[in-house]
C-alpha positions as CSV (number, residue, x, y, z in Angstrom):
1,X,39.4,5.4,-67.5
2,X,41.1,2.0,-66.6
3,X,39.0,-1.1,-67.0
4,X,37.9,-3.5,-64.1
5,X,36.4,-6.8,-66.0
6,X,33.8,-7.9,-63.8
7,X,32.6,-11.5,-64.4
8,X,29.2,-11.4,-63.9
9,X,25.9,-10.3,-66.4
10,X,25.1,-6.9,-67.3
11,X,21.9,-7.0,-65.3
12,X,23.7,-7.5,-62.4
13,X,26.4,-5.0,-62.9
14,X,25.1,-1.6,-61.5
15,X,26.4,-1.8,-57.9
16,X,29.6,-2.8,-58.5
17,X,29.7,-0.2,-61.5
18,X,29.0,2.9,-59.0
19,X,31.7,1.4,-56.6
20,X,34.3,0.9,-58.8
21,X,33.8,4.0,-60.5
22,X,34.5,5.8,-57.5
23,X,38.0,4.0,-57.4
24,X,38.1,5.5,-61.1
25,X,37.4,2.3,-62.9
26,X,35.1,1.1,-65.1
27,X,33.5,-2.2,-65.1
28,X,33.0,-3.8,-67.8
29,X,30.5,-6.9,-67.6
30,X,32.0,-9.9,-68.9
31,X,29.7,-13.0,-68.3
32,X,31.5,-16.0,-68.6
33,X,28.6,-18.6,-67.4
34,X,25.2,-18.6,-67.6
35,X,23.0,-20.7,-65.4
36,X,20.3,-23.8,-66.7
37,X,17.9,-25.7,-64.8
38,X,19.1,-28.8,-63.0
39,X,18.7,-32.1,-64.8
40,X,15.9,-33.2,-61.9
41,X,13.9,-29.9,-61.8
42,X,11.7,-31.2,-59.6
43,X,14.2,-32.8,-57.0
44,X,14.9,-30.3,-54.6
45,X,10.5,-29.1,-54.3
46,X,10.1,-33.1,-53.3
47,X,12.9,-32.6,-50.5
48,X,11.0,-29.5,-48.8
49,X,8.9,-30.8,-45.8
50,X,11.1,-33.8,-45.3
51,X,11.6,-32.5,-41.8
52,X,15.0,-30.7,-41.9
53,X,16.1,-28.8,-38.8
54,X,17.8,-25.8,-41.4
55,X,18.9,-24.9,-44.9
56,X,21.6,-23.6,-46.1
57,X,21.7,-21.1,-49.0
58,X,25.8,-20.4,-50.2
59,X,24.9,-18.5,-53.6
60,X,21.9,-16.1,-54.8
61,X,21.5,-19.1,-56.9
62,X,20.6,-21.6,-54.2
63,X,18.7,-19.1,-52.8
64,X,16.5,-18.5,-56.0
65,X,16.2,-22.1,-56.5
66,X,14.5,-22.2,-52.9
67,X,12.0,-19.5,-53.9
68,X,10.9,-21.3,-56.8
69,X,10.4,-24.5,-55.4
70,X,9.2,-23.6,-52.1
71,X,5.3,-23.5,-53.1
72,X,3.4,-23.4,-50.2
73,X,6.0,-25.8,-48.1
74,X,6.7,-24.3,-44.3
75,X,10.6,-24.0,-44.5
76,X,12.6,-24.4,-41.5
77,X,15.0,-21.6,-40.9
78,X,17.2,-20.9,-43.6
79,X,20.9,-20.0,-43.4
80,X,22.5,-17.2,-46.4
81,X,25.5,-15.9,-47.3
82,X,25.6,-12.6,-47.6
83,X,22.8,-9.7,-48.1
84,X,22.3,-10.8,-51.7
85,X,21.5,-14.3,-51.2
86,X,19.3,-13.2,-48.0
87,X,17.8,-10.5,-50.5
88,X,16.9,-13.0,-53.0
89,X,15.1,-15.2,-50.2
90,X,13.4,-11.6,-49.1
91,X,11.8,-10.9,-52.1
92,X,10.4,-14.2,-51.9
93,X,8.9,-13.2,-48.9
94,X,11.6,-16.3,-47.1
95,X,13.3,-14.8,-44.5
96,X,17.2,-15.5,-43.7
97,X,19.6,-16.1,-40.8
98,X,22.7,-13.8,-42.4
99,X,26.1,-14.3,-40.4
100,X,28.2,-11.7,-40.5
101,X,31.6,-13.6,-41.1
102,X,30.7,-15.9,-43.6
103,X,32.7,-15.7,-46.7
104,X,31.9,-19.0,-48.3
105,X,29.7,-22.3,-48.1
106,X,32.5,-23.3,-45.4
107,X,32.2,-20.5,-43.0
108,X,28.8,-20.5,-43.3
109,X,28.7,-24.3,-42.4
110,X,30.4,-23.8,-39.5
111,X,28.6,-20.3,-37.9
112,X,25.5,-22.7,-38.4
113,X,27.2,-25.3,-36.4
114,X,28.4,-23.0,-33.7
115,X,24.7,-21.1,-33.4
116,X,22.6,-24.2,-33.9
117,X,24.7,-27.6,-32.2
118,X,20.8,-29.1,-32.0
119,X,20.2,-29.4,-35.4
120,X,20.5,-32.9,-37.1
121,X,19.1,-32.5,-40.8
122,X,20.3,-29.6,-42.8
123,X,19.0,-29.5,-46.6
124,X,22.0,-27.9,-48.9
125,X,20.5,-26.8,-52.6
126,X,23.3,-26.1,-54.8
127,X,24.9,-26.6,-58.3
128,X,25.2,-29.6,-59.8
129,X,28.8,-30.5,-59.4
130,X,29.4,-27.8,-56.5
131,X,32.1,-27.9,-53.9
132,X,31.5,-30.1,-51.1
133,X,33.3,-28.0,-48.3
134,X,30.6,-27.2,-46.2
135,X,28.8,-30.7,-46.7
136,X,31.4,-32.8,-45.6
137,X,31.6,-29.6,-42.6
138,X,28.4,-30.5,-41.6
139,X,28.6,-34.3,-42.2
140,X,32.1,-34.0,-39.5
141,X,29.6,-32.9,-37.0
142,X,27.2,-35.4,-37.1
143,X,25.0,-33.5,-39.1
144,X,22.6,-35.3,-41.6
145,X,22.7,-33.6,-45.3
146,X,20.8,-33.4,-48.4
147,X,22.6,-31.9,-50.5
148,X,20.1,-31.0,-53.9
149,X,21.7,-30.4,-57.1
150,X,19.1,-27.5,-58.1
151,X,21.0,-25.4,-61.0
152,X,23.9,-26.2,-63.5
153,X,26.5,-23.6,-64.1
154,X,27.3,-23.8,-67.6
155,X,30.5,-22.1,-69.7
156,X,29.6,-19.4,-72.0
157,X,30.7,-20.7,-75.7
158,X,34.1,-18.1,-76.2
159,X,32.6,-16.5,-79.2
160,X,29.8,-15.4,-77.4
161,X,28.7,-12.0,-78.7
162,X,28.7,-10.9,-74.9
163,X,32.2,-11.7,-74.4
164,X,33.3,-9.0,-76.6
165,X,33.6,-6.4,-74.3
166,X,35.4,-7.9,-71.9
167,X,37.6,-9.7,-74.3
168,X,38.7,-6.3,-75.9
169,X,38.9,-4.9,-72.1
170,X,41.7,-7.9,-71.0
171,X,43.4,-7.2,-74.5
172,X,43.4,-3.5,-73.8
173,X,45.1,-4.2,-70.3
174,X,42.2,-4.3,-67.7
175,X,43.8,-2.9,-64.3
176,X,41.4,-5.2,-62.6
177,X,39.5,-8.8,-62.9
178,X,37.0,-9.3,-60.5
179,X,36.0,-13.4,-60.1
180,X,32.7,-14.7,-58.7
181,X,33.1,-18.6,-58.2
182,X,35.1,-21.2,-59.4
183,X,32.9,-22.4,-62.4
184,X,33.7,-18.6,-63.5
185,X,37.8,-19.4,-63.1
186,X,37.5,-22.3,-65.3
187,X,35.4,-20.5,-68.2
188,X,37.5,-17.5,-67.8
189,X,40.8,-19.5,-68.3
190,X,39.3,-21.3,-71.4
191,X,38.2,-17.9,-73.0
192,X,41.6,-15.9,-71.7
193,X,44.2,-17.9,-70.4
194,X,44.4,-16.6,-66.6
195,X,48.7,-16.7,-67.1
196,X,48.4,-14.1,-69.7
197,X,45.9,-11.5,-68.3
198,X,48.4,-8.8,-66.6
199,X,46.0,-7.3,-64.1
200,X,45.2,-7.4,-60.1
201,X,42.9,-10.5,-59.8
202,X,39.7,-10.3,-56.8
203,X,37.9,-12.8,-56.0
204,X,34.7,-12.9,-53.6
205,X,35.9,-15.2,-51.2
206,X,38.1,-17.3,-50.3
207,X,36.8,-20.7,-52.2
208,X,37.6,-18.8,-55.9
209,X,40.7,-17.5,-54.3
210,X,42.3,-20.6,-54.0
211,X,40.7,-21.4,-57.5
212,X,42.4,-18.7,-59.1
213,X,45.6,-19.9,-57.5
214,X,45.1,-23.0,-58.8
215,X,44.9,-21.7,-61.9
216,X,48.1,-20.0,-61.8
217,X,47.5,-16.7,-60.1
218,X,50.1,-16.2,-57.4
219,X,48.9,-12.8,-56.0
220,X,45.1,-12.8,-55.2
221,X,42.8,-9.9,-53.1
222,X,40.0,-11.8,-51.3
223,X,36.7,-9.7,-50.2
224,X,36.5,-9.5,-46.7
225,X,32.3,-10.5,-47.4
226,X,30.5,-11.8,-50.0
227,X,29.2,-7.7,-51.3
228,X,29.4,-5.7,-53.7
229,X,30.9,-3.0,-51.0
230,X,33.4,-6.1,-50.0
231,X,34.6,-6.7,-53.3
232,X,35.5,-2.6,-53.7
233,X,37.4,-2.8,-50.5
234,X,39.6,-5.7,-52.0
235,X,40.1,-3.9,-55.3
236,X,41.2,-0.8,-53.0
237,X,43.7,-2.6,-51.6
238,X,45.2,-3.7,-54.1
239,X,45.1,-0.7,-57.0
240,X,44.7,2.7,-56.9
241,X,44.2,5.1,-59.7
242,X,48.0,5.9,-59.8
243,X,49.5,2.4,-60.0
């Protein structure tokens, strides 16, 4: 069976395995970063009750940096990205505003702006060194923003035992690469230069998309939403088991 190199942990591989498989690939998890506390730990819990009008979550990371902070802090409403991100906030009994069109930080900056145009102090936690799309969004509208670096995405060292798999997959001739964020671009290119890898490249929205083409991929499929079921309908347009 062809190999689809999915850049995310094992743990978090079983959806996309069961989708995939149904195109007839198989994923192979290939974990590029991991993710490490940010250097304040405390910063974002001393933000919470500051009197913000909304947050915005744009990862399952943000989202489970919320949860741990949170304590027993009354949240304003809180803005996600996507089912996973709101599922996160779910299970920590938080619940979500989910639009359904936003792909990225950016579009979710501005559904919140379109739904909301009374809100004045929006709280962003994110990763240290994140993209600043949808703050400087919000800032254009005369929004005021905190934006809380609350995790670092770090590289995985390239002779990371759980590389391997995926290493030997991209050297075999994956059919497909699935991409989950920038910081995963840059690792990816350090362990396997992105020019040599001769497979359909995904990426989960538009913000690693233009990543990857940065990078030197011309020809990238972009999930029409941030899912698990979004990210098989981009590799479905692009590969079938015959090409």
């Amino acid at each position: 069976m062809p190999y689809a190199v999915v850049t995310r942990a094992p743990e978090d591989l079983a959806l996309y395995a069961s989708l995939l498989a149904e195109l007839g690939l198989e994923a192979i998890a290939m974990p590029v970063t991991r993710t490490e506390p940010p250097r304040d730990a405390r910063a974002l819990a001393r933000a919470l009750g500051h009197g913000f009008s909304a947050i915005l979550c744009a990862s399952a990371r943000a989202a489970r940096a919320l949860a741990d902070a949170r304590g027993e802090v009354p949240l304003p409403e809180v803005w996600a990205i996507g089912p996973a991100t709101a599922r996160v906030l779910a299970a920590a009994g938080i619940g979500s505003i989910v639009p359904p069109h936003a792909r990225d930080g950016a579009s979710l900056a501005r559904a919140l702006i379109e739904a909301r145009p009374d809100v004045r102090r929006v709280l962003v936690p994110r990763a240290e060194d994140g993209r600043e799309d949808a703050i400087e969004i919000l800032r254009g509208a005369g929004i005021a923003v905190e934006a809380i670096d609350s995790y670092r995405t770090v590289a995985v060292d390239p002779g990371d035992p759980a590389l391997a798999r995926g290493r030997d997959a991209l050297a075999a001739g994956a059919a497909v690469v699935c991409v989950f964020a920038p910081s995963q671009v840059r690792a990816l290119d350090r362990i396997a230069p992105l020019r040599g890898i001769d497979a359909w490249f995904v990426a989960i929205g538009e913000t690693t998309a233009i990543a990857l083409r940065a990078a030197g991929i011309a020809e990238v499929a972009v999930a029409e939403s941030p899912t698990p079921e979004g990210m098989a309908r981009a590799v479905a347009a692009v590969y079938s088991p015959a090409s």
